[in-house]
N, C-alpha and C positions, 0 to 999 in steps of 0.2 A: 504494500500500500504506500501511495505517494505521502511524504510527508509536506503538509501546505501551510505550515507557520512561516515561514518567508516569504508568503505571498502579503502583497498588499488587499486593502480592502476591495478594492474592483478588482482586481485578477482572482481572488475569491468569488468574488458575484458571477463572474464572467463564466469560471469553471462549472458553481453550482448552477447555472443555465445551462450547459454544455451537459451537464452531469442529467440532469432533470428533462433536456430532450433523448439524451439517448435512451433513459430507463424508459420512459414512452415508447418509443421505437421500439424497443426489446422487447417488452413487452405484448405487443401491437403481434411483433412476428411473431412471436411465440403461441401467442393466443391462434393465429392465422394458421400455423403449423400443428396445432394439435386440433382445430379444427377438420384441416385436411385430414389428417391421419384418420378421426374419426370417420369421415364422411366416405374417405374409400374400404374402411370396416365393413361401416352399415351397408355396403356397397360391393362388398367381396361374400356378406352373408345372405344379399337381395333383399337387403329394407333399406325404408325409404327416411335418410335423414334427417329431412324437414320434420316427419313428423315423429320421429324418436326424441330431438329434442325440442318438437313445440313450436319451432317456429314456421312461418307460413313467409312466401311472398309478396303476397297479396295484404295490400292497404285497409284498411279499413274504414271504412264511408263513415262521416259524421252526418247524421242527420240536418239538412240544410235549415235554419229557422226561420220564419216566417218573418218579411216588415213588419214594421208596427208605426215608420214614420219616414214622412218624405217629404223633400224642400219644395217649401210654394211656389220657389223661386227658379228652382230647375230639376224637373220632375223626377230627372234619373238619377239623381242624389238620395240613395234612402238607405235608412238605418232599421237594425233590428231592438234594438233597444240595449244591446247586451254588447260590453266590453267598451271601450273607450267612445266618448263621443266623439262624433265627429267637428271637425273645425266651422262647419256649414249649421248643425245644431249648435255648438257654442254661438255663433252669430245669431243666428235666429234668437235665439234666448235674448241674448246682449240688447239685441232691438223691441225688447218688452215681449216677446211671443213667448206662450208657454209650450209642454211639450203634449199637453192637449191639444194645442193650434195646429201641431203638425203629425197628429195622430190622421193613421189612413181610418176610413170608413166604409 
């Protein structure tokens, strides 16, 4: 093992960056390489590795949600209610309109 008390403080930093990409890396391949091995296993016994361990290819659909609000101002601007507002609903508010005003009906 290197001994690194003669390093300065950034040649320190420098290292444990250097040190902290490669453990990643190694890592990375490792996992990658025992995946392989597995996979031509289940593959030398005729089973199907995806589903030995669980995993699938295939995405999984989130259910799309419905509006609930659209700009008076430019109709194809519309919001579900859910997750940050939009910059076009912060305005609208800003100008006195509630979020009743731009509820769809």
């Amino acid at each position: 093992m290197s001994n690194f008390t003669h390093l300065s403080l950034d040649e320190l930093l420098k290292s444990r960056d250097e040190i902290d990409r490669l453990i990643v890396q190694r890592r990375k391949e490792a996992k990658d390489n025992l995946l392989s091995e597995f996979r031509q296993k289940a593959e030398s016994l005729g089973l199907d590795f995806e589903e030995l361990v669980g995993t699938s290819t295939k995405k999984r659909s989130t259910p799309k949600r419905a509006v609930k609000y659209r700009n008076p101002d430019n109709e194809s601007q519309t919001w579900t209610g859910t997750g940050r507002k939009p910059k076009w609903v912060i305005e609208q508010l800003a100008t006195g309109r509630t979020l009743d005003d731009l509820t769809i009906r």
